[in-house]
C-alpha positions in Angstrom: 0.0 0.0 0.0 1.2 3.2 -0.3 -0.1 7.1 1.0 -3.3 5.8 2.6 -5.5 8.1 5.1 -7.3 5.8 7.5 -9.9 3.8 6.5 -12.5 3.2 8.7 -11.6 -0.4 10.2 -14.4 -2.5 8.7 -12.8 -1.8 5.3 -10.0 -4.6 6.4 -12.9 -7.1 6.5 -14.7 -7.0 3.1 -16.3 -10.0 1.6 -17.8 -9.2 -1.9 -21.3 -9.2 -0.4 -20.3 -6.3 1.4 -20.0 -4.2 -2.0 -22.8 -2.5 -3.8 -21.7 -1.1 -7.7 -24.8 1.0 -8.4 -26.1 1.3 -12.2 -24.2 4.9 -12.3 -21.3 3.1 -11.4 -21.2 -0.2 -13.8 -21.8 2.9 -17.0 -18.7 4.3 -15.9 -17.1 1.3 -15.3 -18.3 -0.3 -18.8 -17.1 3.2 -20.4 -13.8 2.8 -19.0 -13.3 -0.6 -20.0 -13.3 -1.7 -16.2 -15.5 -4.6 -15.2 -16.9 -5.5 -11.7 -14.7 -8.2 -11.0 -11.6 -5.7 -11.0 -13.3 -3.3 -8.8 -14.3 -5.9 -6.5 -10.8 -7.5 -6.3 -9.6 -4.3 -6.0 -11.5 -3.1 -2.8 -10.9 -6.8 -1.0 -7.6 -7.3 -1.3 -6.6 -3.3 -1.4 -2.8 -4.1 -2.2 -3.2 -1.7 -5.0 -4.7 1.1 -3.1 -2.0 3.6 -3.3 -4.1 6.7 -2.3 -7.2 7.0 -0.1 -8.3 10.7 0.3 -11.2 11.3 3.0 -14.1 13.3 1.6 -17.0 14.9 4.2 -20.1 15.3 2.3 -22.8 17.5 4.2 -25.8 15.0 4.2 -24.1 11.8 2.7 -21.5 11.0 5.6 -18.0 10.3 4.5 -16.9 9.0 1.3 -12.9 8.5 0.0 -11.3 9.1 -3.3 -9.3 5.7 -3.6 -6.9 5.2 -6.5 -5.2 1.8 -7.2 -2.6 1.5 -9.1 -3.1 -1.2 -12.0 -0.1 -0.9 -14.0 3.3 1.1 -13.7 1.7 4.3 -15.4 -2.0 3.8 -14.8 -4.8 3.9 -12.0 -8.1 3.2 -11.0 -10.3 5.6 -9.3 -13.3 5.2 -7.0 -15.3 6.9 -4.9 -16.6 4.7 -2.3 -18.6 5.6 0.6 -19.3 3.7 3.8 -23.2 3.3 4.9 -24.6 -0.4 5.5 -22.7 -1.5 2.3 -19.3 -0.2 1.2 -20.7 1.7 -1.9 -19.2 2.6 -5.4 -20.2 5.7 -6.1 -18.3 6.5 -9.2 -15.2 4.5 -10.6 
C-alpha cells in the first residue's frame, strides 16, 4: 500500500457481499473498459490502493477518493462511501 489516510476499520474485513456497484457506477465502469470483478478485487484485497483521500459530504456522511494502481503508469479511481454497504459511487 502506499499514502493511505485511514480507513475506517471494517474496510480490512470486506467479503464481496459487502459491495454495492450502483447502475451509475457499472456505465462508468463499462465506459472505462473496467469490469466489476476488477473493482471488486480491488476493494478486497486493497494491495493496489495507493491513495485514499477522506471526503466529508454535508448529508451523505464520508466517502474516500481511492486510487489503485493497476499498471506502472495507470490507475483506478473510485469513490466509495461507507453506509450499511461499502458503496461505489463512481469509478
Amino acid at each position: 500500500m502506499g499514502k493511505v489516510n485511514k480507513l475506517p476499520a471494517v474496510y480490512c474485513e470486506l467479503k464481496e457481499e459487502d459491495i454495492d456497484i450502483p447502475t451509475h457506477a457499472e456505465i462508468r465502469a463499462i465506459q472505462r473498459q473496467i469490469t466489476n470483478k476488477e473493482i471488486i478485487d480491488n476493494l478486497i484485497k486493497a494491495e493496489n490502493l495507493y491513495v485514499a483521500i477522506k471526503q466529508q459530504e454535508a448529508n451523505k456522511g464520508t466517502r474516500y477518493d481511492c486510487y489503485f494502481k493497476v499498471t506502472h503508469n495507470g490507475c483506478h479511481r473510485y469513490i466509495i462511501a461507507f453506509t450499511k454497504k461499502v458503496v461505489v459511487v463512481t469509478v
